[in-house]
DRENDOLO-135855 format. One record per residue (C-alpha): x, y, z. Coordinates in steps of 0.05 Angstrom, whole numbers. Last residue first. Layout:
> u; v; w
> X; Y; Z
...
//
This chain:
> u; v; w
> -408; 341; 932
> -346; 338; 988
> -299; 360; 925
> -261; 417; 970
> -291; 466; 914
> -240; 519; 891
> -217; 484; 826
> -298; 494; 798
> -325; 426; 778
> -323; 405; 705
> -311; 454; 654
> -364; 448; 606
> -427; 430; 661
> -390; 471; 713
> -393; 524; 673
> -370; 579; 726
> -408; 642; 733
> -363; 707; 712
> -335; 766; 762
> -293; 806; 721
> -250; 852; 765
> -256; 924; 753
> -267; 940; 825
> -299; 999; 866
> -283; 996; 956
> -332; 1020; 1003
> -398; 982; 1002
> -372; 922; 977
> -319; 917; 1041
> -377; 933; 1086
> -423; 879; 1056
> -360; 842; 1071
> -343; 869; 1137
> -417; 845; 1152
> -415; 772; 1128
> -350; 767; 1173
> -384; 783; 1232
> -445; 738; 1220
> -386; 689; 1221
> -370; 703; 1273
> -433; 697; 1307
> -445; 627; 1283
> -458; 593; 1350
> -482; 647; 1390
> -537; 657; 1343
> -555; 666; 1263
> -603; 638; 1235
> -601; 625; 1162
> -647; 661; 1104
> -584; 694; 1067
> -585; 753; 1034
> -514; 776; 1037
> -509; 840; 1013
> -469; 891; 954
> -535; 874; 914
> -483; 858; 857
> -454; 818; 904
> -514; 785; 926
> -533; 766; 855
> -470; 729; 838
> -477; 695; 905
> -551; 669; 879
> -516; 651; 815
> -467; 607; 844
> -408; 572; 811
> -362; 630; 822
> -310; 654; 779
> -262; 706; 790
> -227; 743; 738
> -158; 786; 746
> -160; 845; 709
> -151; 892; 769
> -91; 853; 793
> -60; 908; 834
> -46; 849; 886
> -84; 893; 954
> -141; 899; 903
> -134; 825; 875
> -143; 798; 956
> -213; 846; 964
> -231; 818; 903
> -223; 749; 924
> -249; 750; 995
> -303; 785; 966
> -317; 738; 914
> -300; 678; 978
> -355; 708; 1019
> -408; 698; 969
> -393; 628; 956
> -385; 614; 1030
> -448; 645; 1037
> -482; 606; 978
> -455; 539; 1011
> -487; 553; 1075
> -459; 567; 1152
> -467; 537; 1214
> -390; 508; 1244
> -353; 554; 1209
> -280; 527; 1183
> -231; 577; 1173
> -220; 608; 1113
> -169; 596; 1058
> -130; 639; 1010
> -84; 630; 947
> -92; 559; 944
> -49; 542; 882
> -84; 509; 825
> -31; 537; 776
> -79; 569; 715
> -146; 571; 759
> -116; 601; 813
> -150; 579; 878
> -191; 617; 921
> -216; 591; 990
> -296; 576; 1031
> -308; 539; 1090
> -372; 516; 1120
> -404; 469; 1170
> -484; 456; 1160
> -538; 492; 1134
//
């Protein structure tokens, strides 16, 4: 745990095309998962229903087919917003469908994913 931040970038231009604020307590996984929602949620209000996203984490794969954050961290005073955000997007999951493919990046093949701030 440590300070977090998540964004989406287009793979084909490598525009930014959203970016959160920093959280002082977060994890890499929840940034992860909030970004895919981030991202569908932002391809929903875009009509871009074949759009894919791609995320280098499996666990955040698996939450959002869960439709929850399972995250171990503690959350207090200091990182109640973004315990806030966590729920509107277990919320968001909960009431909105998408089409969107949502594929694991091969960081391996592809080298690292466009929408990491390279602090690895």
């Amino acid at each position: 745990p440590g300070k977090m931040e998540y964004r989406g970038v287009d793979t084909l231009s490598g525009s930014e095309l959203f970016r959160s604020p920093v959280f002082p307590l977060g994890t890499n996984n929840i940034g992860e998962f909030l970004a895919i929602v981030h991202g569908l949620a932002f391809l929903a209000k875009n009509n871009q229903p074949d759009t894919i996203l791609y995320s280098d984490s499996e666990l955040a794969l698996n939450w959002i087919k869960q439709k929850k954050c399972k995250t171990n961290i503690h959350f207090d005073a200091s990182n109640k917003d973004l315990l806030e955000l966590i729920k509107r997007a277990e919320k968001w999951l909960r009431e909105n469908s998408f089409e969107n493919p949502i594929l694991k990046w091969e960081t391996k093949a592809w080298g690292e994913i466009p929408a990491d701030f390279g602090r690895k």
